[in-house]
N, C-alpha and C positions, 0 to 999 in steps of 0.2 A: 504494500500500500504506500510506501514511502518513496516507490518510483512513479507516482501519478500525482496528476495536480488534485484540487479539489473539485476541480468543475470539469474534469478528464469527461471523455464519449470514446465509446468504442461504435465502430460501424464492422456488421457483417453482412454479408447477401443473406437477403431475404428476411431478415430482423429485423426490429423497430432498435433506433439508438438505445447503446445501454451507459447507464452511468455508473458512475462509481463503488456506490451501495449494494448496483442491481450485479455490478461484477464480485465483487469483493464473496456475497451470496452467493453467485452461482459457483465461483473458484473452489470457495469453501463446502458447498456439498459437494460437489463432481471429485475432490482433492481425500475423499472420505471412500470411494466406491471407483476410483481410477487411478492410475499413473500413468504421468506424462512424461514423456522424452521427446525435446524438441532441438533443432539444426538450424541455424539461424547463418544464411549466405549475404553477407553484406554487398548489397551492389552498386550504392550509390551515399553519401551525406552532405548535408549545403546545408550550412552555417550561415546565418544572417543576422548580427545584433544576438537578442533572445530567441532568440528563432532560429532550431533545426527541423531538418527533412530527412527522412532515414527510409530507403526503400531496400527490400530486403527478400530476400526470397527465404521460406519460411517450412520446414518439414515437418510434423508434429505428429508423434505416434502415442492413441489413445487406448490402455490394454486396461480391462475389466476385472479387477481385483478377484471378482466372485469366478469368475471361467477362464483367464490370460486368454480371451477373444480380445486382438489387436486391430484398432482401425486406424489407417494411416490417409491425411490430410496435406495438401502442402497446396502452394499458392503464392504472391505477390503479397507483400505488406509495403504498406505506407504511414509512417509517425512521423507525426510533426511531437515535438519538445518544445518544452518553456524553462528556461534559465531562472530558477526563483530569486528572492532576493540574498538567499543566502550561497547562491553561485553554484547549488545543484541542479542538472538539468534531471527535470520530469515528462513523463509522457502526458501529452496534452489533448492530443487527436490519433484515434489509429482505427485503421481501415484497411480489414483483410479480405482476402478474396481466396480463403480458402476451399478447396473444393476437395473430397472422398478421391483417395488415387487406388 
């Protein structure tokens, strides 16, 4: 929670925005009945002022504590960061386009 702002959104296809609360909820039950491993291919970063762009190609394998049935996802991410006033950068906007591989 300490890598997002307070007014963070996340954007997925075919979701309504989620915020903060609504992620922190959903992390924390799926984090109870799943394990995650994820692959993070950095492609791209632009720095401007308080302002980064992080676009990123993104692997995420999602395995079912109750069965080890593994579903594997990957896709385009896009984060914009905000520099706070204490000179950490947080995630402020993210928008993935993961799709079931």
């Amino acid at each position: 929670m300490q890598l997002m702002t307070e007014d963070v959104v996340f954007l997925t296809s075919g979701n309504a925005p989620m915020r903060r609360k609504q992620f922190a909820e959903a992390f924390s039950a799926m984090a109870v009945i799943m394990d995650l491993t994820c692959r993070s291919n950095v492609q791209e970063i632009t720095v401007s002022g308080d302002l980064a762009l992080c676009w990123n190609l993104l692997e995420v394998s999602i395995t079912r504590v109750e069965d080890g049935e593994t579903r594997k996802h990957a896709g385009n991410v896009l984060t914009a960061l905000r520099r706070g006033p204490d000179g950490q950068w947080r995630i402020w906007r993210d928008a993935n386009l993961l799709t079931l591989v």
